[in-house]
KESE-961764 format. One record per residue: x, y, z of N, C-alpha, C in turn. Coordinates in steps of 0.02 Angstrom, whole numbers, plus 50000, padded with zeros to 5 digits. Example, Ala and Ser with C-alpha at 12.3 -4.5 7.8 and 13.67 -1.06 7.14 Angstrom:
2
506604971650390506154977550390506604983550390/506424988850354506844994750357506455000250394/
This chain:
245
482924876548244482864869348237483514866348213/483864863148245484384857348230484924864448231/485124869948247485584872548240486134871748263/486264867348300487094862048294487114859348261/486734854148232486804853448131487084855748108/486864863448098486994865748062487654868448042/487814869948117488434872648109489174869248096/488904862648100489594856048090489874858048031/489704857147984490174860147928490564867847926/490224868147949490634877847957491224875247985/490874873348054491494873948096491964867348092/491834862648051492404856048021492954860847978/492694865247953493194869247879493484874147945/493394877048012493814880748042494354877248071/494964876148083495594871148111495494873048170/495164879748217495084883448276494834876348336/494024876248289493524871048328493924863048326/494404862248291494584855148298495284855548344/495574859748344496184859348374496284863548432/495714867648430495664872648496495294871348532/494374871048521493914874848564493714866748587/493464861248521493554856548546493614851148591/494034850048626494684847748632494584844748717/494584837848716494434834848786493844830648808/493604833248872492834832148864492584837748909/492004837348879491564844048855490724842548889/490354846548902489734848848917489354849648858/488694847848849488074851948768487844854448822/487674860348858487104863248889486414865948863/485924860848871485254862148821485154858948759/485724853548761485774850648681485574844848679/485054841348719484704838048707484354836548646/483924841848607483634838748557483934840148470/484744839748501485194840248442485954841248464/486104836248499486764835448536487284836148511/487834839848530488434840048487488844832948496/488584827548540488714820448546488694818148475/488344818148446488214816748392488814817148316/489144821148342489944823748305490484823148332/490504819148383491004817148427491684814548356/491494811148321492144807148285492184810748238/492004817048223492284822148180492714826748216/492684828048251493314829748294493754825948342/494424827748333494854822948334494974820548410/495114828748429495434830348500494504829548534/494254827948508493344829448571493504821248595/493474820548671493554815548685492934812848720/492264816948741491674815548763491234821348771/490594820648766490174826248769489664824648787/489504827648866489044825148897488354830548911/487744828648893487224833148864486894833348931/486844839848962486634846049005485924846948992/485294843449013484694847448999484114846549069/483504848649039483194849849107483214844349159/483284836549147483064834249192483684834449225/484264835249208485104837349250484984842949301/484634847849297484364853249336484384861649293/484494867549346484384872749289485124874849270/485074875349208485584875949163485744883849204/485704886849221486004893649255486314894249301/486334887949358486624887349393487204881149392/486804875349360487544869849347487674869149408/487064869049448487224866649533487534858649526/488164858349582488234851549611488564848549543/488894852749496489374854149453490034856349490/490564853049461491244856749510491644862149477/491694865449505492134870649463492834869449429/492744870549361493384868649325493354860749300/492534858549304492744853049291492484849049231/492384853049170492604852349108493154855249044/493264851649025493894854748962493494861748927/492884860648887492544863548856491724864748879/491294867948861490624870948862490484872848805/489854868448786489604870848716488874871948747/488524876948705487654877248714487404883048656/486964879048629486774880448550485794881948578/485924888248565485174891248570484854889248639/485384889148700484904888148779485014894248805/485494900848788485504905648847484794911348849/484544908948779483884915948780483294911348832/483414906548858482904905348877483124902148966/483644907048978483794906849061483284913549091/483384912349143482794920749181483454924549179/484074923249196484684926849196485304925749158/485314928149088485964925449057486554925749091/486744932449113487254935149154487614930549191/487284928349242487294922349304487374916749256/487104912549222487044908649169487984907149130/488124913949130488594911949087489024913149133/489224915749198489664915549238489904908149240/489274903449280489224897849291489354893349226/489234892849183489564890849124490284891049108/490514898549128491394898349139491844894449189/491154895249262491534893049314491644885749313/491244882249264491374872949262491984873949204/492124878649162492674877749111493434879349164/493954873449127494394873349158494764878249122/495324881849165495784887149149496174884749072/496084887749009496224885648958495864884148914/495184882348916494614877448893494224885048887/493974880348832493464886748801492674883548789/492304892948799491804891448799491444893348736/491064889448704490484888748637490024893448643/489714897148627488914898748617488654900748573/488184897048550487774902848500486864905248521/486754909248509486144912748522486004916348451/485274916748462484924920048397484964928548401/485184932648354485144936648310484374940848330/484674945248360483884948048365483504950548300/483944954248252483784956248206483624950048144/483834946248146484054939748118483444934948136/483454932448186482624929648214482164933448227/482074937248273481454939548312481214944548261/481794948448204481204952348169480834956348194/480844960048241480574966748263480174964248317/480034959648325479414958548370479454954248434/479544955148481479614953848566478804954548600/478754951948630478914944748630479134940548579/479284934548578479284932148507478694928248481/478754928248420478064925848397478324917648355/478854918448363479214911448313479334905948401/479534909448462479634904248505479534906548574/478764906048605478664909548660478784908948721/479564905948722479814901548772480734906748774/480744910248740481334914448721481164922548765/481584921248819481514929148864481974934748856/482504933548801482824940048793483034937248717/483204944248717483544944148628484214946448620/484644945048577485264946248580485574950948516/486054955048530486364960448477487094955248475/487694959948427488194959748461488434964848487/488234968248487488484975648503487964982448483/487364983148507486974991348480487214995748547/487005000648499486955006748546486005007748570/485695006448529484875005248557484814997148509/484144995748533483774992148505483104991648510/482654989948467482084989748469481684984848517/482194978748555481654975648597482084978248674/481304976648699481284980048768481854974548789/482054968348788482434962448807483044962048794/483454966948750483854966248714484494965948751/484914961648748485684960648785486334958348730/486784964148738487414963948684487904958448726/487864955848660488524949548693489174954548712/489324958148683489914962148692489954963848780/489414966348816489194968348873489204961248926/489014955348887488654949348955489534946548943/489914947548898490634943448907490834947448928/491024955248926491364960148984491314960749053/490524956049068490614955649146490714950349184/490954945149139491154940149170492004941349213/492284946949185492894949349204493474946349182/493854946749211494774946549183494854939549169/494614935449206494694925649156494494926249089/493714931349057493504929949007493924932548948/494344929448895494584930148862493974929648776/493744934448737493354933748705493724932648633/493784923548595494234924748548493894924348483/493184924648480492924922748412492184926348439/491914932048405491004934748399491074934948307/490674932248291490284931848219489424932848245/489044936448175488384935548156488514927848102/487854923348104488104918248060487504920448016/487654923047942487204924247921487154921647834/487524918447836488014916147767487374912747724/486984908947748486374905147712485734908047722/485814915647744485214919347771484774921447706/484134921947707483844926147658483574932047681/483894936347659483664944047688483114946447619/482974943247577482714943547499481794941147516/481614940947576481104935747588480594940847636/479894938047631479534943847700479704940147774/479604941247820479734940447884479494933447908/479824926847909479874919247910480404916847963/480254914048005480534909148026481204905948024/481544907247997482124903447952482544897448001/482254899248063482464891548079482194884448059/481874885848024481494881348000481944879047923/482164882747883482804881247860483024875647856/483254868647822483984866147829484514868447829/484664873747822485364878747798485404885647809/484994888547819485004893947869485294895447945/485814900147944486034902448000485744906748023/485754910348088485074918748096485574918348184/486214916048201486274917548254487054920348284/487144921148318487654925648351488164918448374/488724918948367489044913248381489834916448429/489724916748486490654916248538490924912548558/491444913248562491904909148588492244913748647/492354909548705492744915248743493324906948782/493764909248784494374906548828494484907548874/494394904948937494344903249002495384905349015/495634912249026496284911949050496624909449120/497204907549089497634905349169497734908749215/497694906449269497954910549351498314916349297/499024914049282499644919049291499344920549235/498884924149173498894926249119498354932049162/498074932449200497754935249240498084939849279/498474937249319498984940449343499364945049320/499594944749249499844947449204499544952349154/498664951249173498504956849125498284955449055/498244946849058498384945848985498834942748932/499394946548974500174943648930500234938048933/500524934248869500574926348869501324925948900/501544923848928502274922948942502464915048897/502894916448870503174911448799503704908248853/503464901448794504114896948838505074898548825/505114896248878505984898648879506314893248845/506184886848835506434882748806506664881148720/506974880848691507004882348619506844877748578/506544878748522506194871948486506954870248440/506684862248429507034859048413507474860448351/508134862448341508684862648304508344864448240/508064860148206507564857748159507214862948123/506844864348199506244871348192506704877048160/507044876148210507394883348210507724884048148/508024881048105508464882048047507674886748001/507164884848023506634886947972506464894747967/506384896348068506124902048087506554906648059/507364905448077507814907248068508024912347982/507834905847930507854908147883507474912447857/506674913847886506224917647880506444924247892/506964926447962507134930847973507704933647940/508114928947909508634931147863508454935647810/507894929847791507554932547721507194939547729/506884941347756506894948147784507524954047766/507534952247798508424953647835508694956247756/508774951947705509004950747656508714956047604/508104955347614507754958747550507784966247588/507734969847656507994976847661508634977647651/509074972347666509704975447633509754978147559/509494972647529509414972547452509154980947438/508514983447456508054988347433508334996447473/508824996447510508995000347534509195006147517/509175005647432509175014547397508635015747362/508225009547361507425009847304506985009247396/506595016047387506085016447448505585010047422/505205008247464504745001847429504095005647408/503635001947362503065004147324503225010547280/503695012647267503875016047216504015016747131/504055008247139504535008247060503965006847008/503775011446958503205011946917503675007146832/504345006246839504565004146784504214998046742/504104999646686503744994846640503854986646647/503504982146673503414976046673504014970246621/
């Protein structure tokens, strides 16, 4: 319940979500009944966010959507309830433009569902999510680690957290979306890479151009200073000297 709410403050205190992931205009897929529209003027660089839900069509396909043709993709608790995440999140990448990153969070199998699959908290939820097991206890279970590895060489994966920070693990087996302040879900970020970073394998190729005079007197001195203090220590090995304070 309301878990884009929730997460505004978290992610106001990260500089990532305001200056990175952010940034343009953007998709809520499924965020109808708690829009990240709604936080538009808390971020600086979000320049529109246009909310994705059933009557737009099925969120898995993003038919009659153009490819590449948002900055960003956000969707807060819609992928457990596609028939195919897999497909789901391809198509989710394929509207993110080369650079632009994609949002998600999904619930915590261990964290929500609590042992029990079907679910008994939301019987509208067809898979459950790890970030990574080697087994799991529901027959449904899909590791984010696995559904972002097959999106292939564009998917750049720069942020997986459990959000569990306001969790009560102290409690018998509840709901906790129900919560004002409770987290219970799996949160990625993945970065949509460029043609040539693709091409490359990855490698960022840095610009050739040199920052301004300015900059440089700074970087510069950083490296001196370096520079400076091994000259200095060059007969004292370092972490050695036990001499009295």
């Amino acid at each position: 319940m309301r878990e884009c709410s929730k997460s505004i403050p978290r992610r106001l205190a990260d500089s990532n979500f305001i200056r990175r992931y952010f940034v343009g205009k953007g998709v809520d897929i499924g965020g109808k009944p708690d829009p990240l529209s709604l936080y538009t003027g808390l971020f600086d660089r979000m320049s529109a966010v246009r909310v994705w839900d059933l009557e737009d069509g099925d969120a898995q396909y993003m038919e009659n959507v153009p490819d590449e043709h948002f900055d960003f993709v956000h969707s807060s608790h819609c992928l457990e309830h596609l028939v195919d995440p897999a497909i789901g999140l391809k198509n989710w990448l394929r509207v993110t433009r080369p650079g632009g990153h994609l949002v998600v969070m999904v619930p915590d199998e261990d964290l929500y569902e609590q042992g029990i699959f079907p679910s008994t908290f939301n019987r509208d939820h067809k898979w459950t999510f790890a970030v990574c097991k080697h087994t799991s206890w529901s027959p449904r279970s899909l590791n984010v680690v696995d559904l972002v590895r097959e999106l292939g060489p564009s998917a750049e994966l720069v942020r997986l957290e459990q959000l569990s920070s306001a969790y009560r693990f102290d409690i018998p087996r509840y709901d906790q979306s129900m919560s004002p302040v409770a987290e219970f879900s799996i949160e990625f970020v993945i970065r949509k890479r460029e043609p040539q970073e693709i091409a490359d394998r990855g490698r960022w190729r840095r610009p050739d151009v040199q920052p301004d005079p300015s900059l440089r007197r700074y970087l510069n001195q950083y490296r001196d200073d370096r520079q400076a203090l091994k000259d200095a220590n060059k007969s004292r090995p370092p972490f050695q000297n036990e001499d009295p304070l």
